[in-house]
ChimeraX commands (.cxc) that place a marker at each C-alpha (Angstrom):
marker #1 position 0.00,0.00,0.00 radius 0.5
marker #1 position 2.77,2.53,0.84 radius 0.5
marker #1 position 4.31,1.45,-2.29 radius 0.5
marker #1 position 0.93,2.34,-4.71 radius 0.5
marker #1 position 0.70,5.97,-2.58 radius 0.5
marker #1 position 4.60,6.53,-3.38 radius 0.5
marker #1 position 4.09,5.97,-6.84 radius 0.5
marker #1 position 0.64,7.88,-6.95 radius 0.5
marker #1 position 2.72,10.57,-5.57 radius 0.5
marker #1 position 5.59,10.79,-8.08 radius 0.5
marker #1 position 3.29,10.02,-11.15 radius 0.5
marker #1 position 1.77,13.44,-9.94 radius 0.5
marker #1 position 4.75,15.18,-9.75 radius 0.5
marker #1 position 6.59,14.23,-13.14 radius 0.5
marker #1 position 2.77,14.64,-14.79 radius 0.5
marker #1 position 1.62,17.61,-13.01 radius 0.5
marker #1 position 2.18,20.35,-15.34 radius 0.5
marker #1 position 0.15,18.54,-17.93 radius 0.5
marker #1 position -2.68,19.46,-15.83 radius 0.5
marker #1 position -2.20,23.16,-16.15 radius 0.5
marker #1 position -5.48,24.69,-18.40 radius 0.5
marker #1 position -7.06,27.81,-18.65 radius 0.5
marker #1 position -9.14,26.97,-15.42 radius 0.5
marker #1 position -6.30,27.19,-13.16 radius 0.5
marker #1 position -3.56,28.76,-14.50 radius 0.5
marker #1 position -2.88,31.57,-11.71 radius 0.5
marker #1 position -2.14,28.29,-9.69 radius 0.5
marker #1 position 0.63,27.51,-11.69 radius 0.5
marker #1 position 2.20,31.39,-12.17 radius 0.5
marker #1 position 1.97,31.77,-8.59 radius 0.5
marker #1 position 3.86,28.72,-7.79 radius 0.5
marker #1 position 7.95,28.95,-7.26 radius 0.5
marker #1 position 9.28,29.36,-10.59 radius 0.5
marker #1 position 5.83,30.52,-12.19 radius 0.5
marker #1 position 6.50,27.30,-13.62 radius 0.5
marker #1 position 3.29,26.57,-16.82 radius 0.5
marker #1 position 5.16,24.74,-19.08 radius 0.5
marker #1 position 2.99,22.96,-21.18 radius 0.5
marker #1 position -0.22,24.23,-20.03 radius 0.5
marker #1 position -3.09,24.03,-22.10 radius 0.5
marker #1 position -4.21,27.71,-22.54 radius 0.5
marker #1 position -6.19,26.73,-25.85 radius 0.5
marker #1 position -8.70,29.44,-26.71 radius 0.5
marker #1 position -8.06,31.03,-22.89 radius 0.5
marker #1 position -8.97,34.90,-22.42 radius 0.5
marker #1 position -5.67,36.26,-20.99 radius 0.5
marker #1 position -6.81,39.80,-21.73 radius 0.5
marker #1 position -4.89,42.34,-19.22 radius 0.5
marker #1 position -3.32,39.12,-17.57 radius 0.5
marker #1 position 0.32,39.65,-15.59 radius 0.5
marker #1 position 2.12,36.85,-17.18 radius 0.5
marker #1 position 5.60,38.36,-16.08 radius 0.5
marker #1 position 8.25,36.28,-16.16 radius 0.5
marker #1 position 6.36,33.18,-16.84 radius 0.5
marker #1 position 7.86,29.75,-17.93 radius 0.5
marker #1 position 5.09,28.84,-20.61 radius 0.5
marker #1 position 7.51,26.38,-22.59 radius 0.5
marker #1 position 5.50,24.34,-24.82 radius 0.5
marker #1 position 2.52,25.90,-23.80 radius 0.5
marker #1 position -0.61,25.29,-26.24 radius 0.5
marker #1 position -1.93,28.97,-26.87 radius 0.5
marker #1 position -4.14,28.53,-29.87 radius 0.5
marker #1 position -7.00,31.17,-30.14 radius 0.5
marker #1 position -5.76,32.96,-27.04 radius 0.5
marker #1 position -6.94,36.07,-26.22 radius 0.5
marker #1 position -3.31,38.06,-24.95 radius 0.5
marker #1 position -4.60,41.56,-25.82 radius 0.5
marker #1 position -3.22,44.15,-23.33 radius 0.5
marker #1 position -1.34,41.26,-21.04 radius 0.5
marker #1 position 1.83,41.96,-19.61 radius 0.5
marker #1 position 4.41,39.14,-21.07 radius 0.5
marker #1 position 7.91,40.98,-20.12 radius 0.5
marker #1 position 10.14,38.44,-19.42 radius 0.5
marker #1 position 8.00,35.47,-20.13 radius 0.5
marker #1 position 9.66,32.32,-21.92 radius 0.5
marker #1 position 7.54,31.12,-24.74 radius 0.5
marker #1 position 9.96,28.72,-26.49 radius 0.5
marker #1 position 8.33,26.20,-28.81 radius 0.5
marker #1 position 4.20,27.63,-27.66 radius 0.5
marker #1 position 1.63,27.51,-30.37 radius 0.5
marker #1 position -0.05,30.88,-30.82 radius 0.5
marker #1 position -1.24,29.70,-33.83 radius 0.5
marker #1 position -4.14,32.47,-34.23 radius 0.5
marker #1 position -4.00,34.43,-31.21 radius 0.5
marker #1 position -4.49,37.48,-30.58 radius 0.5
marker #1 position -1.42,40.15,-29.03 radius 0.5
marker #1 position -2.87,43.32,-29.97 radius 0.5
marker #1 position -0.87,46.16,-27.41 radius 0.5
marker #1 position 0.66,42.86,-25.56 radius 0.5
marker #1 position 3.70,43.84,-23.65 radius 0.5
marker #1 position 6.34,41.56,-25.10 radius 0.5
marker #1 position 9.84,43.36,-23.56 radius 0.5
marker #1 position 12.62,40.81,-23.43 radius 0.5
marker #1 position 9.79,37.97,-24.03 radius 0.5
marker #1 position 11.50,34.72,-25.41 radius 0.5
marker #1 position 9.54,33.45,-28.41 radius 0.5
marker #1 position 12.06,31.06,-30.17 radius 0.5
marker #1 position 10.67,28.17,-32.09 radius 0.5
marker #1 position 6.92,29.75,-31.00 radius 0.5
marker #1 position 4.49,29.05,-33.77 radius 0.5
marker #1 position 3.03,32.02,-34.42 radius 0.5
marker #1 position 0.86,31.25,-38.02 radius 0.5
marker #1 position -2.15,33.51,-38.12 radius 0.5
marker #1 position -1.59,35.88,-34.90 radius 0.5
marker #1 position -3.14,38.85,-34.89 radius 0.5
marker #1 position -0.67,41.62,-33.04 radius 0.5
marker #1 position -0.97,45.19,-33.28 radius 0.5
marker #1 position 0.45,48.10,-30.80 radius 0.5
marker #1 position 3.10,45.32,-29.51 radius 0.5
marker #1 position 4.93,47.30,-26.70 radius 0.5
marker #1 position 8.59,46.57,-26.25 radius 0.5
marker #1 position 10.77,44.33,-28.02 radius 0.5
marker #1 position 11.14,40.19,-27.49 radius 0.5
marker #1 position 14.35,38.93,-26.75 radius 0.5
marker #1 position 13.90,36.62,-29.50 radius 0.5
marker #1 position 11.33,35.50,-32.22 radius 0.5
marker #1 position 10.97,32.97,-34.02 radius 0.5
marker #1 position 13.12,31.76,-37.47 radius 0.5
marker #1 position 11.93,34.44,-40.00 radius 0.5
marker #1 position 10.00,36.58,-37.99 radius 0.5
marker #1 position 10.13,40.45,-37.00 radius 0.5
marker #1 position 8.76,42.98,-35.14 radius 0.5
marker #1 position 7.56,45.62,-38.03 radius 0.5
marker #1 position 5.94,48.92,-36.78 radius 0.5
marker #1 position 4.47,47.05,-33.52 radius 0.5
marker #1 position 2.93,44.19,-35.00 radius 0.5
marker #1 position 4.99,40.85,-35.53 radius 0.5
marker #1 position 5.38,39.97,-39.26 radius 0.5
marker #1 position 6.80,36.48,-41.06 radius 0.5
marker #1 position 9.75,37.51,-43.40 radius 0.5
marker #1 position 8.91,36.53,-46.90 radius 0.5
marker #1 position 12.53,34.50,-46.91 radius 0.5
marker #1 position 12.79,33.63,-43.60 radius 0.5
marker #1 position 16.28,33.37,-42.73 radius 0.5
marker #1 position 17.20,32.99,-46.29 radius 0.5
marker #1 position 18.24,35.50,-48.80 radius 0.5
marker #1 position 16.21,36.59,-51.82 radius 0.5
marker #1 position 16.61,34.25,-54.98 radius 0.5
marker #1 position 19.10,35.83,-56.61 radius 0.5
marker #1 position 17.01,38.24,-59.50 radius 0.5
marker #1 position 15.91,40.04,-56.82 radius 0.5
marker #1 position 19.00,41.27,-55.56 radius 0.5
marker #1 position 19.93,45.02,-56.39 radius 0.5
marker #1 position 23.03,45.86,-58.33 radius 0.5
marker #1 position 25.05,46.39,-54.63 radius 0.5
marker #1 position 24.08,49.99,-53.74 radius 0.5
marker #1 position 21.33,48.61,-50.99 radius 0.5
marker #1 position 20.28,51.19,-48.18 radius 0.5
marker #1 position 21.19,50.54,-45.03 radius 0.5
marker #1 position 18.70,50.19,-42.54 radius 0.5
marker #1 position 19.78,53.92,-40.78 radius 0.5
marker #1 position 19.15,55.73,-44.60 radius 0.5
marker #1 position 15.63,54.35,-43.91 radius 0.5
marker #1 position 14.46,54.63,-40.19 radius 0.5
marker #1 position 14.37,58.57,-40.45 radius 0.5
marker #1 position 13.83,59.11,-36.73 radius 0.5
marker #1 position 16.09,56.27,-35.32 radius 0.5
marker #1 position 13.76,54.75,-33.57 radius 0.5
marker #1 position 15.14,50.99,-34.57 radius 0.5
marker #1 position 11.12,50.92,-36.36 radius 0.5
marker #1 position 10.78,51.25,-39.91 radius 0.5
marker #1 position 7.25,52.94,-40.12 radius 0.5
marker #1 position 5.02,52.92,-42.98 radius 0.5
marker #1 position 5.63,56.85,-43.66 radius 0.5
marker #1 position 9.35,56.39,-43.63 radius 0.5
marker #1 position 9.74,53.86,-45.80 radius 0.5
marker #1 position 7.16,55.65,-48.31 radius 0.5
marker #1 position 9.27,58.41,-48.09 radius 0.5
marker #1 position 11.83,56.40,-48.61 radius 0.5
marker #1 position 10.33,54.76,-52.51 radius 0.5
marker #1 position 9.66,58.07,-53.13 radius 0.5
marker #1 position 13.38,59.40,-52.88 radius 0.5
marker #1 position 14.35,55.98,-55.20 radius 0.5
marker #1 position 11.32,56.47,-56.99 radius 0.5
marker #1 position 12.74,60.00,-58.67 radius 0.5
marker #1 position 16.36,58.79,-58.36 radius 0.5
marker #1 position 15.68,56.31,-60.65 radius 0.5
marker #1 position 13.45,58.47,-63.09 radius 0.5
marker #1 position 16.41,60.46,-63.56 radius 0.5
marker #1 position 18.83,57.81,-63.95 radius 0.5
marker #1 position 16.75,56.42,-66.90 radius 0.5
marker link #1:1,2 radius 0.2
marker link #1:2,3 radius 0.2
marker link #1:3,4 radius 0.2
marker link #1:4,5 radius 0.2
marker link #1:5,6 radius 0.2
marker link #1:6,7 radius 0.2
marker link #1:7,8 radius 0.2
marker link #1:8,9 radius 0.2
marker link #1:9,10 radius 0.2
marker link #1:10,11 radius 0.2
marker link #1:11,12 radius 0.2
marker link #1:12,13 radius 0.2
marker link #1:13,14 radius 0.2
marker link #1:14,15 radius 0.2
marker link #1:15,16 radius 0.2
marker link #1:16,17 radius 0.2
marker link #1:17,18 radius 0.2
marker link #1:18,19 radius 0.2
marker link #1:19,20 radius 0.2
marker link #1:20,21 radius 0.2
marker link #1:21,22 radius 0.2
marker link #1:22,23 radius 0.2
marker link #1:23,24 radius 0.2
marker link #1:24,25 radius 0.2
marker link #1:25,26 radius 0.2
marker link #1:26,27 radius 0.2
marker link #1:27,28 radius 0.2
marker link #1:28,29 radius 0.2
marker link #1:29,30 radius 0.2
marker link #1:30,31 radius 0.2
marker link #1:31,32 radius 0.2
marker link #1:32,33 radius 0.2
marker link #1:33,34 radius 0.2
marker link #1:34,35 radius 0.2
marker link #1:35,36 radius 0.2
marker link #1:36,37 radius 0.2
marker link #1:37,38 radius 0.2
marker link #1:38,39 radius 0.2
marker link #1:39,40 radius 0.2
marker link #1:40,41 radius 0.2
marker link #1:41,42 radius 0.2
marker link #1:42,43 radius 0.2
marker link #1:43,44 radius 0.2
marker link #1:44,45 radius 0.2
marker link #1:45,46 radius 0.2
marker link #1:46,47 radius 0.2
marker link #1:47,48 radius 0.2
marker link #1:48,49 radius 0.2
marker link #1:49,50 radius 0.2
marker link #1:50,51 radius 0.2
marker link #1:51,52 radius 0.2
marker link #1:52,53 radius 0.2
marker link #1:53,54 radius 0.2
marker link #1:54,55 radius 0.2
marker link #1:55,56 radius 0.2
marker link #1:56,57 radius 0.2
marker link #1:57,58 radius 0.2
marker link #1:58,59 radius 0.2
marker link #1:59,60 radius 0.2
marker link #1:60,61 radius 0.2
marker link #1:61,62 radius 0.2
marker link #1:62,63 radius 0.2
marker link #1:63,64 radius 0.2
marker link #1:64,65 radius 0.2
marker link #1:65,66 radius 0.2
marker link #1:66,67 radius 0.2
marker link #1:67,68 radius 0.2
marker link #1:68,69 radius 0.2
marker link #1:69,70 radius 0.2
marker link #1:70,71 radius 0.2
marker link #1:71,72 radius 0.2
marker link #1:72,73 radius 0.2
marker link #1:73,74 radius 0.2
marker link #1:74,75 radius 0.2
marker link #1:75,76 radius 0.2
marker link #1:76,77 radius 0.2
marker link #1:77,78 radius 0.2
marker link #1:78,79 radius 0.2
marker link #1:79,80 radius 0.2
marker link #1:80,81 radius 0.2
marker link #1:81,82 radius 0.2
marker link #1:82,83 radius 0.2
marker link #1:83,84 radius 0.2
marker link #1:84,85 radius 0.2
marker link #1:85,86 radius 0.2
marker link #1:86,87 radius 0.2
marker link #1:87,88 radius 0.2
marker link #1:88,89 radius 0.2
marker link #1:89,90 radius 0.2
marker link #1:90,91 radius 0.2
marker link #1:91,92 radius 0.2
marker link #1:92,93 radius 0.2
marker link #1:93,94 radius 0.2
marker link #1:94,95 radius 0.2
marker link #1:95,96 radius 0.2
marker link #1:96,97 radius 0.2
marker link #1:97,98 radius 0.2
marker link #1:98,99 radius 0.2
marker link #1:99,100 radius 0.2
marker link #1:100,101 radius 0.2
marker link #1:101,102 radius 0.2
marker link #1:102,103 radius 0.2
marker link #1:103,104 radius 0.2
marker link #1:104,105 radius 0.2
marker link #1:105,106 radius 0.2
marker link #1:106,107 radius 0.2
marker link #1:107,108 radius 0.2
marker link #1:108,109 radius 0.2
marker link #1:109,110 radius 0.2
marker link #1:110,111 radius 0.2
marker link #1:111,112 radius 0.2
marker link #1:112,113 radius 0.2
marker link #1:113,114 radius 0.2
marker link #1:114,115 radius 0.2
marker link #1:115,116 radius 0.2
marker link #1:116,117 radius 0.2
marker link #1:117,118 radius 0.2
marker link #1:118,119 radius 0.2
marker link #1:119,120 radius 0.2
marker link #1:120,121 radius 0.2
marker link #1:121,122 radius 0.2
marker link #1:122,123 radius 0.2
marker link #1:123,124 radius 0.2
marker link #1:124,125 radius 0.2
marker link #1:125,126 radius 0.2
marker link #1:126,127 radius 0.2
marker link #1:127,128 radius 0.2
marker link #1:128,129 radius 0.2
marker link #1:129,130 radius 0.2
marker link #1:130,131 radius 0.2
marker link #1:131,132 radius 0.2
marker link #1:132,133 radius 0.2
marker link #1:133,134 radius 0.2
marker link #1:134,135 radius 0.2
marker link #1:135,136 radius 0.2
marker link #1:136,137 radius 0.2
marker link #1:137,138 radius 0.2
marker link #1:138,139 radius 0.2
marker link #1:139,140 radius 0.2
marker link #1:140,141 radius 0.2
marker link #1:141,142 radius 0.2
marker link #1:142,143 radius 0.2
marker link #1:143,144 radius 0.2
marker link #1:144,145 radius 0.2
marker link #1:145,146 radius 0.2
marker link #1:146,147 radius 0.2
marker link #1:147,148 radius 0.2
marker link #1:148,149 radius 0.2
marker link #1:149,150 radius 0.2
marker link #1:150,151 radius 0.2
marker link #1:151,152 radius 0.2
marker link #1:152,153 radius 0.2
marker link #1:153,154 radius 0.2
marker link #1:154,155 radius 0.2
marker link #1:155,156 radius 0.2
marker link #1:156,157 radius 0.2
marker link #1:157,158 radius 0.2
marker link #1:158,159 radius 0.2
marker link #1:159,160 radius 0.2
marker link #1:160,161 radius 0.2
marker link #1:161,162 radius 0.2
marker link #1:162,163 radius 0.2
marker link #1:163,164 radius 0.2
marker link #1:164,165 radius 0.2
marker link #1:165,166 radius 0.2
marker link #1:166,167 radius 0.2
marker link #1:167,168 radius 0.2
marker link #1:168,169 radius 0.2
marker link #1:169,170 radius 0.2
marker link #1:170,171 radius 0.2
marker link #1:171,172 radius 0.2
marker link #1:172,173 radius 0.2
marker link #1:173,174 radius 0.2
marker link #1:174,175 radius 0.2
marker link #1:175,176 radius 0.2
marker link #1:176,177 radius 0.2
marker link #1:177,178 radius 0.2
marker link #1:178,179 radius 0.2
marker link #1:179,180 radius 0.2
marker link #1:180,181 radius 0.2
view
């Protein structure tokens, strides 16, 4: 008998984050560690949550709603966010590598991750998939060697590329190359 309850006892330790879900998740973050690897946070609303600092490793965040949660810190390695949503999330020094992040919907990101995932950026606040990923582009569709740099572009040096700037930007190659030709 002592046997069976030892057992019971260790299966529930080596199995017990498994049985994190979004029922009882602040369990879990409140624990030493904040310790949710592998919690099952499918189609959870995590809207204005405090996630700081949380170990969501393998986590299952599908459909999650993250809007306006507080993620600084947090490590997300190898979660599925496949379609959730991030809009004005808080993702300073958030680690997102090997996250699957097909379909997420993130505007007004504050702060920058630590790291994203292969072929991913953070574009004017919202977190776009590189058409090349880490690859370069076939080579037709590399320029004759007088690139711009990324400072020629970001105007303000802000480390963001907005929309105006790099308008501005086509514009000023725009009429360079009208007179060239």
């Amino acid at each position: 008998m002592k046997k069976t309850i030892l057992i019971t006892m260790l299966m529930s330790v080596v199995f017990a984050q498994s049985d994190c879900n979004k029922s009882n998740w602040q369990e879990y973050y409140n624990s030493d560690g904040k310790d949710m690897s592998e919690c099952d946070l499918r189609d959870a609303n995590l809207r204005d949550a405090d996630l700081r600092d949380a170990d969501l490793r393998d986590a299952d965040l599908r459909d999650a709603d993250l809007r306006d949660a507080d993620l600084t810190g947090a490590n997300f390695s190898r979660a599925n966010f496949s379609r959730a949503n991030f809009s004005r999330a808080d993702l300073r020094g958030a680690n997102l590598s090997y996250a699957i992040l097909t379909d997420v919907i993130s505007t007004d990101i504050k702060g920058v991750p630590r790291s994203l995932p292969d072929g991913w950026s953070l574009v004017d606040k919202a977190l776009i998939k590189d058409k090349w990923g880490s690859s370069t582009p076939p080579d037709d569709m590399m320029t004759d060697g007088d690139d711009p740099k990324f400072e020629d572009i970001d105007a303000d040096s802000d480390g963001c590329i907005s929309e105006d700037e790099f308008n501005a930007f086509q514009e000023v190659r725009k009429a360079q190359f009208q007179q060239e030709n």
